[in-house]
N, C-alpha and C positions, 0 to 999 in steps of 0.2 A: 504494500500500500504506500501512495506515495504521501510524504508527510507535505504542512505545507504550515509558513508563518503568516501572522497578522500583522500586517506594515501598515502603519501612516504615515501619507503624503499630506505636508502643509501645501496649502492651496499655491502657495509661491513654491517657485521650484526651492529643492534643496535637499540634502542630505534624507533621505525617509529613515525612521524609527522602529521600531520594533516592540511587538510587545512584549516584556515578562511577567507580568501579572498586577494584581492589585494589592494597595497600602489602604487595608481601614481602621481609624480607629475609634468607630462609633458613631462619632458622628456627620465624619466628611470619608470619602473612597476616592484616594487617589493611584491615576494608572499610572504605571509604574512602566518608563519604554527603556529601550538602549540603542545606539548605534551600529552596536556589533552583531550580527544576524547568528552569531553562534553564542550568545550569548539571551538570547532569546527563545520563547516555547513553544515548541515545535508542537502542533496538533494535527489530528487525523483527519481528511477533509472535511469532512461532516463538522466538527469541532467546529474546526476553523470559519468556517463560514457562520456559523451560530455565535461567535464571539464576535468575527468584525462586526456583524450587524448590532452586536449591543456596546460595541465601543464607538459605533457611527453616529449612536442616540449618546452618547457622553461626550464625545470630541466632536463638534458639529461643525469645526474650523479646519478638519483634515477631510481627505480622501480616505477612508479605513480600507483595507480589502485583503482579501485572504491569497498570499500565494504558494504555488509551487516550490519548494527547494529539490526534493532530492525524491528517489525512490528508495528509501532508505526501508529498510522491513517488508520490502514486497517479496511476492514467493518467487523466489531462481534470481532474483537481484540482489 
């Protein structure tokens, strides 16, 4: 199966993000990106597409979108 990450693009070009997850502490949830794509959480497509779409309603200033990296854990790959 091929894995894929959650990137966001700031509407102005530049550098895209990554996601690693969420900071809450009760009363505010802050997301949590990096720059480094290996440093980021890697999700099953299915996942993946279920998180951009709820990081698109929280970051409404990015592009969110689930991609592609690797075939990493597929069968005979």
């Amino acid at each position: 199966m091929f894995k894929h990450l959650v990137v966001a693009t700031n509407l102005h070009p530049g550098q895209p993000h990554y996601f690693v997850g969420y900071k809450d502490d009760g009363e505010y949830t802050e997301v949590i990106w990096t720059n480094d794509s290996w440093q980021a959480r890697w999700f099953d497509a299915p996942d993946a597409q279920t998180e951009a779409k709820l990081l698109a309603m929280l970051c409404p200033t990015y592009r969110i979108e689930a991609q592609q990296v690797s075939n990493a854990g597929a069968a005979g790959g």
